[in-house]
DOKEBA-655014 format. One record per residue (C-alpha): x, y, z; residue in one letter. Coordinates in steps of 0.5 Angstrom, whole numbers, plus 500, padded with zeros to 3 digits. Last residue first. Example, Ala and Ser with C-alpha at 12.3 -4.5 7.8 and 13.67 -1.06 7.14 Angstrom:
BEGIN
+-----+-----+-----+------+
|   X |   Y |   Z | type |
+-----+-----+-----+------+
| 527 | 498 | 514 |    S |
| 525 | 491 | 516 |    A |
+-----+-----+-----+------+
***
This chain:
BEGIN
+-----+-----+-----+------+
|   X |   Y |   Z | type |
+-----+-----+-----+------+
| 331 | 305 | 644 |    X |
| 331 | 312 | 647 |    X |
| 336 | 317 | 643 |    X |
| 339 | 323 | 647 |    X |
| 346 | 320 | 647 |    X |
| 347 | 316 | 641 |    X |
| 344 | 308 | 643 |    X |
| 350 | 304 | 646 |    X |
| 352 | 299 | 642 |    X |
| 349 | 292 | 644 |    X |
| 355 | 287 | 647 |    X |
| 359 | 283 | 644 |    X |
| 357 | 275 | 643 |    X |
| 361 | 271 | 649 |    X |
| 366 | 267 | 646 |    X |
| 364 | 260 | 647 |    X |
| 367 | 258 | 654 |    X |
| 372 | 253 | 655 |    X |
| 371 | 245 | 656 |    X |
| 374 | 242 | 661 |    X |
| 377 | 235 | 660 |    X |
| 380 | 233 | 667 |    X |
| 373 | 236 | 671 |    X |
| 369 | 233 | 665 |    X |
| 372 | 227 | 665 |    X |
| 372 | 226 | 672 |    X |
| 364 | 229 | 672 |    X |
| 363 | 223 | 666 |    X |
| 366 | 217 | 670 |    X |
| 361 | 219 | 676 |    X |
| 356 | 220 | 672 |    X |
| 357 | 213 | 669 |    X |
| 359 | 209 | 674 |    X |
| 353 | 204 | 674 |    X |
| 353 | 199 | 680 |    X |
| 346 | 201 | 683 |    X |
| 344 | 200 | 677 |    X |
| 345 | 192 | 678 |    X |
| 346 | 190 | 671 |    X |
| 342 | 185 | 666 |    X |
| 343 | 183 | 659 |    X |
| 350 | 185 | 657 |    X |
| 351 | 184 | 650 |    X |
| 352 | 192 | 649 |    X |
| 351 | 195 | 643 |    X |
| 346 | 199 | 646 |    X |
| 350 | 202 | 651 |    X |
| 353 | 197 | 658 |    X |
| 360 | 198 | 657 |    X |
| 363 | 195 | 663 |    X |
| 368 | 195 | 668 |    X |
| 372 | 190 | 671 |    X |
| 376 | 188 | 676 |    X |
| 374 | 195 | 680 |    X |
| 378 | 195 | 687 |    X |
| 375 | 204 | 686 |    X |
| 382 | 207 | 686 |    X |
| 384 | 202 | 680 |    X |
| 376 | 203 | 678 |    X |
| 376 | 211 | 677 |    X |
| 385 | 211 | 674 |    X |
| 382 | 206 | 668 |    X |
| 375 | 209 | 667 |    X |
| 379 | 216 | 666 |    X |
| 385 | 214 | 661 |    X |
| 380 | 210 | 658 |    X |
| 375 | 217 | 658 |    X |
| 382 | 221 | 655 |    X |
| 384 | 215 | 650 |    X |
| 376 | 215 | 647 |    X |
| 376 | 222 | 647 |    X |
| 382 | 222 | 643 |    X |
| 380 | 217 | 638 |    X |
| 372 | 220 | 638 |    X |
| 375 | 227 | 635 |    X |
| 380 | 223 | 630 |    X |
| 374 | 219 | 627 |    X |
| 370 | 225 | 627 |    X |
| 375 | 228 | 623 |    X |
| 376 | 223 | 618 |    X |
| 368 | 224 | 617 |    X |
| 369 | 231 | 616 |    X |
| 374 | 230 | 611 |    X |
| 371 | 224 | 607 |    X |
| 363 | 228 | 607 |    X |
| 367 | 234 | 604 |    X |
| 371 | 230 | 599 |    X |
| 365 | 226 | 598 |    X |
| 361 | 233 | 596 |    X |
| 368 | 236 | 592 |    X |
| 367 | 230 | 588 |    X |
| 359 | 231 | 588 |    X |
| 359 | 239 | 586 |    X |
| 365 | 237 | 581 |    X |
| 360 | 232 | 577 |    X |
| 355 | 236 | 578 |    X |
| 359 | 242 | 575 |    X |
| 361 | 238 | 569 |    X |
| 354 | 236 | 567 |    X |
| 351 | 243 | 568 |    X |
| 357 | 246 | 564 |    X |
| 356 | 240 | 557 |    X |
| 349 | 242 | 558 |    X |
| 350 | 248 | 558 |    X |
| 355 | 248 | 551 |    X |
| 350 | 244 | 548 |    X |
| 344 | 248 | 549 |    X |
| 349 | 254 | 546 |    X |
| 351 | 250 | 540 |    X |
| 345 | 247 | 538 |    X |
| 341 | 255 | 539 |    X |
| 336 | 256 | 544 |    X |
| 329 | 258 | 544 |    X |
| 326 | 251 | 546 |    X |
| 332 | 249 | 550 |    X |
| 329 | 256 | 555 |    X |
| 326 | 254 | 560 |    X |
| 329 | 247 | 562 |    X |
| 336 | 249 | 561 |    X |
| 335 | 255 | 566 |    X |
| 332 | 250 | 570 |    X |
| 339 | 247 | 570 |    X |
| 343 | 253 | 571 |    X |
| 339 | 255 | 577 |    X |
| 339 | 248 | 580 |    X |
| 346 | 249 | 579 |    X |
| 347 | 256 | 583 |    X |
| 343 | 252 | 588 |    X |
| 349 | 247 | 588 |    X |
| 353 | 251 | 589 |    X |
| 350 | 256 | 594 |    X |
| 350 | 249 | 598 |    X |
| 358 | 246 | 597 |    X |
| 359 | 253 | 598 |    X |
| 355 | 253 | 606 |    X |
| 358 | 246 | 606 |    X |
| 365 | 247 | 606 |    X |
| 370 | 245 | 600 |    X |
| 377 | 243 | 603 |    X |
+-----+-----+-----+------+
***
């Protein structure tokens, strides 16, 4: 799978190619214009592939990212409103057809501090630490 840092020096490189082409088609022979040509064509058709390769990867991703959340949260607003007597429960978002809602009802932020006490997320790794200046040297 292609990543986007490739995907972008690539396409740099390409752009450098193609200006290349631009410059210098004037001063070069048939043969070797047409063989940059050819190369420009086929590394843009590669960097288009790979680069819907790469957005279909990472939208895959997102899916299966957003799958378990959503299976973990349901699992959460589910156990929330049967300790709670809840019939029912809402989403409110922007899609939501809902009109109007007491806000005094909205669970919210109680859903997302059980989520998140059921679901922590671990630290990022802290970054090292500085090395020591040699001894006898100030910073």
């Amino acid at each position: 799978m292609a990543n986007k840092q490739a995907l972008d020096k690539r396409s740099a490189d390409l752009r450098t190619k193609v200006e290349t082409l631009r410059k210098g088609s004037a001063t070069m022979s048939e043969d070797a214009r047409t063989k940059l040509m050819r190369d420009n064509d086929a590394e843009t058709k590669a960097i288009q592939r790979d680069g819907e390769d790469f957005n279909n990867d990472m939208e895959q991703e997102q899916g299966r990212l957003m799958d378990d959340i959503g299976h973990k949260m349901l699992e959460i607003i589910s156990q929330y409103a049967a300790a709670n007597g809840f019939a029912m429960v809402l989403n409110v978002s922007e899609q939501s057809p809902l009109l109007w809602h007491n806000p005094s009802t909205d669970i919210t932020a109680d859903i997302i501090k059980l989520y998140d006490q059921a679901h922590p997320v671990s630290a990022a790794p802290a970054k090292p630490a500085a090395p020591a200046p040699p001894p006898g040297k100030k910073q």
